[in-house]
N, C-alpha and C positions, 0 to 999 in steps of 0.2 A: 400476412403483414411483413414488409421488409425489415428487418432488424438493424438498431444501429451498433456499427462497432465503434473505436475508441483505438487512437493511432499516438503511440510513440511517436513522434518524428526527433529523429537527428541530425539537426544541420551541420555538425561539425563531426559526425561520426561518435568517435569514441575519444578524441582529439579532448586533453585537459590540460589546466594550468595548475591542477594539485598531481597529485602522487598517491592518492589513498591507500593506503596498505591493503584492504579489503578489496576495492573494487575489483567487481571482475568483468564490467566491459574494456578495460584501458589494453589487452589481448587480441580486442577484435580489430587493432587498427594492421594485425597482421593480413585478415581479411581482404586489405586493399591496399598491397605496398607500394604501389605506384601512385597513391592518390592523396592531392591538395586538401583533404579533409575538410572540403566546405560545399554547402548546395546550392549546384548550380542557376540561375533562371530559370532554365526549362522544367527539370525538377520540381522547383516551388511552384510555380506556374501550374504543373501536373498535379501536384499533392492540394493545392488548393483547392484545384479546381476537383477534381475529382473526387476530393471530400467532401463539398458544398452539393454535389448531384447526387452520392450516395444515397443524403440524409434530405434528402426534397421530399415537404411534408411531413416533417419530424418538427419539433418545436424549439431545441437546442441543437448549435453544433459545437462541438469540443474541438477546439485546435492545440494542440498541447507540445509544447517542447522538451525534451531532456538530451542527454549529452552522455559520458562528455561533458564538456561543456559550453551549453548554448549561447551564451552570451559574448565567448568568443567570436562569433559571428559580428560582432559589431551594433549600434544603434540603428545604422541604418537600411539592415538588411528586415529588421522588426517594424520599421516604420513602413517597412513596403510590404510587408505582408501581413497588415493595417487595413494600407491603403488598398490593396489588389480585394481585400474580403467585402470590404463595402461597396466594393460595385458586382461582388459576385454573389455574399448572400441576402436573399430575397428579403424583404420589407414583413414585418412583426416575428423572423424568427430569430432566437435570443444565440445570441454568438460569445463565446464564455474562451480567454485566453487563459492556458496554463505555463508557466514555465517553472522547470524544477530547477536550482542552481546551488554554488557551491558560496555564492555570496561576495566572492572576494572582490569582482570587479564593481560591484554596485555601488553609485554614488547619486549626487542631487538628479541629474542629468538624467542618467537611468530613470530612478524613480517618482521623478515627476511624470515619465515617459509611461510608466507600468500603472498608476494612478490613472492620470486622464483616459487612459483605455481597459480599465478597471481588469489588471489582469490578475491571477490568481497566483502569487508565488510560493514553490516549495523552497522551502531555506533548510539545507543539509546540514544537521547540528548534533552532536551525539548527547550532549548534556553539558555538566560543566568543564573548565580546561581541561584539569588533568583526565576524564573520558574523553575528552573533544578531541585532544591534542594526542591520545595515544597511538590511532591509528590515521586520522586526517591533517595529512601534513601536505607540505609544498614541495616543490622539485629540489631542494635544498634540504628536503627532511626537517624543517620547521612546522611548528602547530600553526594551526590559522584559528584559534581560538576569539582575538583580538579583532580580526577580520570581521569573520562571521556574526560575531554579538555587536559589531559594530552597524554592518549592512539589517541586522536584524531591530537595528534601532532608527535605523534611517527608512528601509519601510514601515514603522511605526510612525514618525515622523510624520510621511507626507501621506499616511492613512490607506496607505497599498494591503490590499487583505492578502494577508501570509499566513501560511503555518511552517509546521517544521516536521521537517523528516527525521526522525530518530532511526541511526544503527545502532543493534541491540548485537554485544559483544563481549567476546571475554575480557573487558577491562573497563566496562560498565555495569555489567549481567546483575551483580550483586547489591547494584542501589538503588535498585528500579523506583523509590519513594525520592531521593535527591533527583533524578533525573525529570521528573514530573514535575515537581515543584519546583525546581529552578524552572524550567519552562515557564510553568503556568504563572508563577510568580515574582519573578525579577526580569523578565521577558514579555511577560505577559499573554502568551501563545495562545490560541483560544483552540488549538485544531493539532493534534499531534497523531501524527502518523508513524507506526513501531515497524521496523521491517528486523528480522531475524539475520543476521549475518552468518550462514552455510555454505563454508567454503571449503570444496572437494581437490582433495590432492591427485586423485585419480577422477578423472572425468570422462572416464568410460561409462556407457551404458547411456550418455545421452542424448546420442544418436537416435537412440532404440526408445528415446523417452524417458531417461533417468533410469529404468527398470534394473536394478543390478539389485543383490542377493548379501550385502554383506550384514555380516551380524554388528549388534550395537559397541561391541568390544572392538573390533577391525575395521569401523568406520574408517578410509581416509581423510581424515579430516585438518584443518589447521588448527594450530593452535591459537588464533585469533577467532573461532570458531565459538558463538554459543551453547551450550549444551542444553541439553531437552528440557532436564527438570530445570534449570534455571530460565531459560525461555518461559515455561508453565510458571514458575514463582513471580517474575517478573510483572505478566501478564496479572494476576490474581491479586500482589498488592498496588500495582497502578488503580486495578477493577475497584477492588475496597475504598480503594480513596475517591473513587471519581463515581460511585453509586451514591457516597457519603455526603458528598459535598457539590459537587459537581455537573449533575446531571443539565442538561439548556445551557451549562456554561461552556463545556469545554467537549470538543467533538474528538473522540477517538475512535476510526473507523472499523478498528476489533472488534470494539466493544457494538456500535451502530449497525455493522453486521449482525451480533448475535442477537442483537432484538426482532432484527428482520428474521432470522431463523427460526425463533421463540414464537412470532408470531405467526409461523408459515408460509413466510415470501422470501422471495430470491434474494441472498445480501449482496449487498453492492459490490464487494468484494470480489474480485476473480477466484482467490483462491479458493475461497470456500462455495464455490458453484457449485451443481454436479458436476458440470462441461464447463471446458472452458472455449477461447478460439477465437473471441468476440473482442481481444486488447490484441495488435500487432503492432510490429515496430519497423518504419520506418528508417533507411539510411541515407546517409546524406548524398547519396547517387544514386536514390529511386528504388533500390532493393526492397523487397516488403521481407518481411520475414514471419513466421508464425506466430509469435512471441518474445519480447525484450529479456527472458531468458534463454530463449532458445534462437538465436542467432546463430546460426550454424550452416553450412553450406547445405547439407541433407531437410534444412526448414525455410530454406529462400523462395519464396511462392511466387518472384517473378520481378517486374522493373514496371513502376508507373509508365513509364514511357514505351511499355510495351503491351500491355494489359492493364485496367483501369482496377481499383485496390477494390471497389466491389465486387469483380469478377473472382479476384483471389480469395476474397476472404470468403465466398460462396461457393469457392470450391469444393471437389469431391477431400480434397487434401486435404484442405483444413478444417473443413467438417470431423473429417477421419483423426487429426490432430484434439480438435475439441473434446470427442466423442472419447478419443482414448483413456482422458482421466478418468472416468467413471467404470469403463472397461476395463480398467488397471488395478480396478482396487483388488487389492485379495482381500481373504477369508475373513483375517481377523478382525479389515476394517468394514467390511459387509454386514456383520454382526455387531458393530460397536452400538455399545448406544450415545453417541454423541456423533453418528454420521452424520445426522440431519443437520448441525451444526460444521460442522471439520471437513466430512464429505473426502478426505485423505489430502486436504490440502493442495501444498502448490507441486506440479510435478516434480519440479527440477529438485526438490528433494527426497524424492520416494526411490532409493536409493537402497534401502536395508529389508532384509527376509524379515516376514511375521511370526510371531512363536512358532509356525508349522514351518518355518523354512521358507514359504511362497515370498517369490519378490513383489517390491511397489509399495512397500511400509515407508510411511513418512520420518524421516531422520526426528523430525521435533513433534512424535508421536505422544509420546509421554506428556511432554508438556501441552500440548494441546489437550490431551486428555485431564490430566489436571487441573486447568483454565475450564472448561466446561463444563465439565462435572461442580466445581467450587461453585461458577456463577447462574445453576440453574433453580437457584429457588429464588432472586434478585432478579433475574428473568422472566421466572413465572411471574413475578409482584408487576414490572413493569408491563410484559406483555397485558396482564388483566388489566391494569389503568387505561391504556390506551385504547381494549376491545369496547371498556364503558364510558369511552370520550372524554377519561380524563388526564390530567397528564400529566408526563411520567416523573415532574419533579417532584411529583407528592410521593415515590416511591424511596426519595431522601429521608423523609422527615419518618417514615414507617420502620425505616433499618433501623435508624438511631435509636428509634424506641425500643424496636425489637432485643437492638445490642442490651438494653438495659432496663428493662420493664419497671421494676421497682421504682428506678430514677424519674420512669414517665408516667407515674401515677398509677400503671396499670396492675389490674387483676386477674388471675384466672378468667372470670369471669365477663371481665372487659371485653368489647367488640376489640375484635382483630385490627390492629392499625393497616395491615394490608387494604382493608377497604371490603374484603368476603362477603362480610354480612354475619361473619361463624365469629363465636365466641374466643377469646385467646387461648382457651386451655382445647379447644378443635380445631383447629387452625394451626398456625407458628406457635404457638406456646405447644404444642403436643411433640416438638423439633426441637 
């Protein structure tokens, strides 16, 4: 069976109208210093089309944009590749628009536009100001605080289904409960997406696949940089809150991965695969590349307009690219027990030796480890509701108990709120 992939595209490159402190594609416009930083016809032309044949006889196609920033392209460059997909993909398969954006340009206009074609927007937001504004500023070195929760109320508005992309960073890291909550509850976000902010001073070795050897103490790292165990705490009080209260309400893809973990299937997650190779990226002059982290002259698989992005991503290359995450793990994380879960993560951070020295340890080892170890009994609870068709928000109402047995009537001897069948004093009460 042909497998589907999942394509980055950048129409505007790496080309933005903020400044982020953190980002680290706004670098890659060195990549192309002769170039207008927008894609062309032919291009779009290409990347439609050749997306829409990959996936012939697939049931969805993903068209997804990020940047950069996308929206610099204009309204009506969106309206034409709209228009071009309706007459190219075929009749009952379900066509799903993603664009990830910074928010700032978004008004009625826009988002009546993003509605009627029911697209799916990521809204870049770190939490509240003073996180928002510490490292997402404007060309001017101003916060886009005011911006952002502005456009994040105006897709509310006209009913455009959005969530939010959270970076997790040293000037967040520590109030991982404030940053949820404001979210979920002055916002109202129902979908929050945590990305780790891992920014390397030295960015050797990523050529070679990240593989470099440094210890946890000589990391180069920024000082905008998350650290491990705080990434792992983060993780584990957002998890607390959103097992507690939140399960069918609110979608966090960590967490939604590790259930697909728990219960034996592939998370949806790239990072946590065992291979990866199956997300490439797109530039806005046809370039494919291996991966939106790995943009690199040594991971360019070739030019739409030269080779069709099936052809690449079935390559012997990028197979060998996929393959290598799993190749790469050393020792320590071969033996973990929470590989089936972490699996070593995303390459571009397997950067640090393992207690034996061996390279390909994931920089946000610890914290991962932390996080999965904490959420594997909230895991087992869910994964078993779900194996007996029931569902998983009854695995809320069983913590609370659990948190406090006496408060919920129960006994030793009381059936286990997890739903078992075993008594509470064989079960979680014997924990």
């Amino acid at each position: 069976m042909i497998a589907p992939f999942h394509v980055l595209a950048k129409p505007t490159g790496a080309v933005c109208n903020l400044d982020c402190s953190y980002c680290f594609y706004l670098v890659k416009e060195e990549l192309y210093p002769d170039s207008d930083f927008r894609m062309k016809e032919q291009v779009l032309e290409a990347y439609l089309r050749q997306l829409v044949e990959a996936h012939v006889g697939m049931p969805q196609i993903t068209v997804a944009w990020q940047g950069g920033e996308p929206t610099l392209m204009g309204l009506p460059f969106f309206r034409r590749v709209v228009e071009r997909l309706a007459t190219l993909v075929p009749a009952g398969v379900e066509l799903e628009h993603t664009l990830q954006t910074n928010g700032v340009r978004l008004d009625d206009e826009w988002c009546a536009f993003l509605a009627q074609h029911r697209f799916l927007v990521g809204l870049s937001i770190d939490g509240p100001r003073e996180m928002h504004d510490a490292y997402r500023v404007d060309k001017g070195g101003r916060g886009t605080f005011d911006q952002v929760v502005r456009a994040a109320r105006l897709l509310r508005a006209h009913k455009v289904e959005h969530n939010a992309l959270v970076t997790v960073h040293a000037a967040n890291q520590d109030h991982p409960l404030t940053v949820y909550r404001f979210l979920r509850d002055e916002l109202g976000i129902e979908f929050i997406q945590l990305i780790p902010i891992v920014e390397r001073l030295d960015e050797g070795g990523l050529e070679a696949g990240g593989h470099a050897a440094f210890s946890r103490e000589q990391a180069p790292i920024t000082d905008r940089t998350v650290s491990s165990e705080a990434w792992g705490e983060f993780l584990v009080a957002v998890f607390d809150e959103w097992v507690r209260h939140d399960i069918g309400r609110v979608f966090v893809p960590t967490f939604e991965s590790a259930v697909a973990s728990w219960l034996g299937l592939a998370p949806a997650m790239c990072i946590f695969r065992e291979t990866c190779g199956n997300a490439v990226a797109l530039e806005h002059n046809g370039d494919l590349y291996s991966c939106d982290h790995f943009v690199t002259p040594a991971h360019r698989l070739g030019n739409v307009l030269d080779t069709t992005m099936r052809a690449m991503v079935d390559s012997p290359r990028q197979r060998a690219f996929g393959c290598a995450k799993k190749d790469g793990l050393p020792p320590q994380c071969q033996s973990c027990t929470v590989r089936f879960a972490c699996n070593g993560a995303c390459p571009k951070d397997r950067f640090l030796a393992d207690q034996a020295g061996h390279p390909g340890l994931n920089y946000l080892c610890a914290g991962y480890f932390r996080f999965f170890t904490h959420i594997d009994g909230p895991m087992r609870l869910i994964a078993n509701l779900l194996k007996a068709g029931l569902p998983a928000e009854q695995a809320m109402t069983a913590l609370r108990q659990l948190d406090d047995p006496d408060a919920a009537g129960l006994s030793r001897n009381s059936p286990c709120p997890c739903g078992s069948g075993r008594k509470l004093k064989a079960c979680h009460g014997s924990r």
